[in-house]
C-alpha positions in Angstrom: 83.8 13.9 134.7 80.8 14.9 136.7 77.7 16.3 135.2 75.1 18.4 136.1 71.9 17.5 137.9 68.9 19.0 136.1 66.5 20.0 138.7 62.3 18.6 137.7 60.7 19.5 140.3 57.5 21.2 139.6 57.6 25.3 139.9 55.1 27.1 142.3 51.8 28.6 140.8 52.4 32.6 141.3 49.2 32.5 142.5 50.1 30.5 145.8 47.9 27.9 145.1 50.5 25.4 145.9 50.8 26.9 149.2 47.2 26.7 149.7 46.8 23.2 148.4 50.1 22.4 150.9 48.7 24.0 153.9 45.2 22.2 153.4 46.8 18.7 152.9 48.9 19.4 156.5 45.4 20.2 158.4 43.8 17.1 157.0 46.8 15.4 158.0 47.2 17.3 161.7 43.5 16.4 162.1 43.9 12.7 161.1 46.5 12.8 164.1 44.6 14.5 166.3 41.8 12.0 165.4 44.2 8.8 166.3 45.4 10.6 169.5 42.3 10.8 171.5 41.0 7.5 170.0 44.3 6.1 171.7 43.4 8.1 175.2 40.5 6.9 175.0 41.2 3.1 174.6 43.5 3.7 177.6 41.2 5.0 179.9 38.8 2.4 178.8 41.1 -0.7 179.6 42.2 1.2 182.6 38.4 1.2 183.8 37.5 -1.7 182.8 40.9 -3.3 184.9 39.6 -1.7 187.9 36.3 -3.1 187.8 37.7 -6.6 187.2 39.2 -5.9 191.1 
């Protein structure tokens, strides 16, 4: 006999501030990979200049 999952997952304001609060926490996180991105070009073209001046 199977029973039935209940479901608790929290219901949306009807206000959309869920939403809001969703969309924000993506941009911080977009940003935070944005962030790590060019710090990782950068170290790249860093190493890559410094190896060319070790020539």
């Amino acid at each position: 006999m199977m029973t039935a999952m209940t479901d608790t997952s929290p219901q949306p304001a009807p206000d959309g501030r869920d939403e809001a609060e969703r969309k924000r926490r993506l941009r911080q996180r977009n940003l935070i990979v944005l962030a790590l991105l060019i710090a990782w070009v950068a170290l790249i073209y860093l190493v890559a200049i410094v190896r060319m001046g070790a020539q």
